[in-house]
N, C-alpha and C positions, 0 to 999 in steps of 0.2 A: 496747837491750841486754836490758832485761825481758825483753821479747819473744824474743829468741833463746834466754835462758833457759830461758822454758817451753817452746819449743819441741824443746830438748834434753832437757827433763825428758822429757816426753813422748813422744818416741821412745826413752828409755831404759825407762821404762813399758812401752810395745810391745814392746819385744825384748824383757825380763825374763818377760812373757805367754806368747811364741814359746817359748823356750825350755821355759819349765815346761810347754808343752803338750806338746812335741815329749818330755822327762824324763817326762812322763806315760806319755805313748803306750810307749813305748818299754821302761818299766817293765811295761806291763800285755800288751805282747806276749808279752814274756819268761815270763814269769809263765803267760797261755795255753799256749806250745809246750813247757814242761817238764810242764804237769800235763795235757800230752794223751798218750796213750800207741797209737795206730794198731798194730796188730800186721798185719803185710803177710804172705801165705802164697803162695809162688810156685809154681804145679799143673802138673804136666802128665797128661793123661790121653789113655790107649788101650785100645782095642780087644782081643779074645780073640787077635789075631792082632798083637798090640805093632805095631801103626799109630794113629798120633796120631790125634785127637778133635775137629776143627774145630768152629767155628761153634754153642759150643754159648755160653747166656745165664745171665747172675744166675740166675734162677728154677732153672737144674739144678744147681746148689751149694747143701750144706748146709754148716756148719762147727761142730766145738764145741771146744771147750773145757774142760777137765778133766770131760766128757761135759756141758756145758752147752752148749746151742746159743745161738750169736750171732747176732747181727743185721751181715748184709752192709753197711757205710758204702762198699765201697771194690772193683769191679769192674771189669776192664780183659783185654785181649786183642788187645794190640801188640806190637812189636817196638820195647823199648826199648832202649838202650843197656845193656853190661853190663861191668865192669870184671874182668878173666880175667887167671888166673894159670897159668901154665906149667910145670907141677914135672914136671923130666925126669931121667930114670936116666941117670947117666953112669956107672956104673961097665964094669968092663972084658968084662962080659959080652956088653953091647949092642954093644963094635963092629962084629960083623958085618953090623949091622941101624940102625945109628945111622942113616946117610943117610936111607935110606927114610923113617924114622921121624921124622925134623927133619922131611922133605916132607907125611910127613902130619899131623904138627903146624901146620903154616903152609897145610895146607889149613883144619884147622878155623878160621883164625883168618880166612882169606878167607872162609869162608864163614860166619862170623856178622857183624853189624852196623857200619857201615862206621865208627860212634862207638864203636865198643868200645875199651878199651884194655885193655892188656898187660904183664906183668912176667913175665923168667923165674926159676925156680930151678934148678940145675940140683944132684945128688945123687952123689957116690962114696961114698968114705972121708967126706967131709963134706959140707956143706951151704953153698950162697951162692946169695946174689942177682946177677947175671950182668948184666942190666938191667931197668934201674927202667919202670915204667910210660910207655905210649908206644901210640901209635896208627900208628907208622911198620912197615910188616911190612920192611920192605930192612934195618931195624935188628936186629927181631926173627929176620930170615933170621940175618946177620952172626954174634950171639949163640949161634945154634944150633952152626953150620957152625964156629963159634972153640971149643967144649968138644972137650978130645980126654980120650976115654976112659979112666979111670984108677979102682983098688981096689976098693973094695966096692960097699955099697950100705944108705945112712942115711938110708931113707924119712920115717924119722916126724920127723927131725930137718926134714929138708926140710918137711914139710907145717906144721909147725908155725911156723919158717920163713915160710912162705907166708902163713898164716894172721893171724899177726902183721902182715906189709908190709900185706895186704888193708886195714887200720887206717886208710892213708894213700890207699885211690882215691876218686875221684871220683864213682862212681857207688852207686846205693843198692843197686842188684841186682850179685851177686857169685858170682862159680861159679869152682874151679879144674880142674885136668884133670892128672892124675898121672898118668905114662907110667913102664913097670917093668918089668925082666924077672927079680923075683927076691924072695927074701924078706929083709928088712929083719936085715943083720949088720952094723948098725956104729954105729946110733944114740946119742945118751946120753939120749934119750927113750927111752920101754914105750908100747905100742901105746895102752894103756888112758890114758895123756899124750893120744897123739892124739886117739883117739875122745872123748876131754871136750872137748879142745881144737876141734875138729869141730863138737858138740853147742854150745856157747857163742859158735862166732862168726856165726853164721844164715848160711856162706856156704856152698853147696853146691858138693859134691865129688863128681867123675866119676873111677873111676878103670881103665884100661886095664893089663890086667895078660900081657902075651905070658909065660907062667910057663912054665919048663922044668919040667922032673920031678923037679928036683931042690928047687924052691921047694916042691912038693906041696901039701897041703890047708892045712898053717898060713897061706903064704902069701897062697891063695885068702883063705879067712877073715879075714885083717886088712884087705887091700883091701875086701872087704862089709862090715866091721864098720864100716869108714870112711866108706863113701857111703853105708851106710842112716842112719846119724848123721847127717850133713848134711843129707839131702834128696835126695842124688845116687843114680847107678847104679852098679854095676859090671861091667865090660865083661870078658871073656876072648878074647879071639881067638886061632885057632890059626895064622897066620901076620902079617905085616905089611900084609898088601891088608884082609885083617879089620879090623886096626886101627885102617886109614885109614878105612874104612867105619863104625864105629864113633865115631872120632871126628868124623866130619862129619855122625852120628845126635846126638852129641850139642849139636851147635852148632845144629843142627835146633830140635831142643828146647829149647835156651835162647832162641831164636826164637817158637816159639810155644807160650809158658806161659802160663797163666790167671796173672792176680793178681788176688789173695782178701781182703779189708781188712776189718778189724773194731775196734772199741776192747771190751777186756773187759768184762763183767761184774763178773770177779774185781778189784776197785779193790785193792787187799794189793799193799804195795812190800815184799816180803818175800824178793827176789830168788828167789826156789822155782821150780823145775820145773814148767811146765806141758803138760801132754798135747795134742795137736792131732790132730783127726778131720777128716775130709772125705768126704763121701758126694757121691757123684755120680748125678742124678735123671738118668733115660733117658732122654732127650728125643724129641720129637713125632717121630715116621718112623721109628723104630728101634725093631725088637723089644724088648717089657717082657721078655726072657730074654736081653738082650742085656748079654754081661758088659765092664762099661764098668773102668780101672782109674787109680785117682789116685798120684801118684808127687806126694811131697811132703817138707817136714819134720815130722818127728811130735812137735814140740815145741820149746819155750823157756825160757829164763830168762829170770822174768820182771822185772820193773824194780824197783830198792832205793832204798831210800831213802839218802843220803851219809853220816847221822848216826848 
């Protein structure tokens, strides 16, 4: 009976150990992955003739930071998976062009990364989410083909919208793709909403704008003001074949972006603004007049402290 005793002591001993190690460990990961702060920059760079930049290495990237240069921790040049949002015009303008424009939507979405997934928005008089995130395109067809065209058109509600659900995917890397044929009359958002809201959520934004004459320069303008925030482009095509072409440039390039990794210098959880630079060194074979060009985000907010 002794005997069984201590031998239940003793195994209570060992677990009591297990545990506190495993309460150790587990404490001191946590602790690591809060006060590590990676800042990831997602590149894409071209040519005088806006043709993508292969096959170029760490040693052709520079990076700074509030004009401090960093020390590269974190380079790559794959095709990772990317979690993609779909914010589409439904107002009453697009119907004659709708069809088309769902097909070259669902091209972009075959031709990027077979792990990607999807949400749409689609935009009139208001703004909704249509469906939730999915990697099924027969869904995302469905989705498309089920909006019938109705009122205006309440872009920045939409994108903001968007930007917000992005909160819930799966992937780290995030791009949306705003399709539009007008300037923004119905939101309860101000553009100057979006382009923060833009700026603050590190997801980059593509936006295709087929603009009548009657959208003119304002409407150009808020669509650029929005993808130079993010990190994205902005597209104009003067028919639907443009746009298809366009957007399956851009899925292109969400294909083969440089990723650029650093931990700051700047240690301040001060949530501030930081500035982001990127220079691109010419590499071996290619004329030193050769003008090389980096498309990126030109900055962040940077991390706060909760207290």
């Amino acid at each position: 009976m002794r005997d069984l005793t201590m031998i239940k002591f003793t195994n209570l001993l060992f677990m009591s150990s297990v545990m506190a190690s495993l309460l150790w460990a587990q404490e001191n990961t946590f602790k690591l992955n809060v006060n590590v702060d990676l800042t990831e920059v997602h590149v894409n760079v071209t040519d005088e003739k806006d043709r993508p930049v292969g096959n170029l290495k760490q040693e052709n990237f520079r990076i700074f930071e509030d004009r401090t240069e960093q020390k590269i921790a974190v380079f790559k040049h794959e095709d990772i998976p990317v979690s993609l949002g779909l914010v589409v015009d439904n107002s009453r303008s697009i119907e004659p062009r709708k069809q088309r424009l769902d097909a070259a939507a669902l091209s972009f979405v075959r031709k990027s990364n077979a792990e990607d997934e999807a949400f749409i928005v689609h935009f009139d008089d208001t703004a909704r989410l249509d469906i939730d995130f999915t990697d099924s395109v027969p869904r995302l067809e469905d989705a498309l083909a089920g909006a019938k065209p109705f009122g205006q058109t309440a872009i920045y509600d939409a994108l903001i919208l968007a930007l917000d659900h992005m909160e819930h995917a799966n992937h780290s890397k995030r791009a949306i793709l705003l399709i539009t044929d007008g300037v923004d009359n119905s939101s309860n958002h101000t553009l100057s909403e979006a382009v923060e809201a833009a700026k603050r959520s590190r997801v980059a934004v593509y936006t295709v704008g087929l603009l009548s004459v009657s959208g003119g320069q304002k409407a150009e303008d808020s669509l650029v003001h929005i993808a130079e925030a993010s990190g994205g482009r902005a597209f104009f095509p003067n028919n639907v074949d443009e746009a298809r072409t366009y957007m399956e440039r851009v899925a292109r390039d969400l294909r083969e972006q440089y990723t650029v990794g650093y931990f700051p210098t700047n240690t301040a959880r001060t949530g501030g603004w930081r500035s982001i630079r990127v220079d691109v060194v010419t590499p071996t074979g290619l004329p030193k007049t050769a003008k090389l060009n980096a498309i990126y985000r030109h900055g962040y907010y940077g991390p706060a402290d909760s207290n």
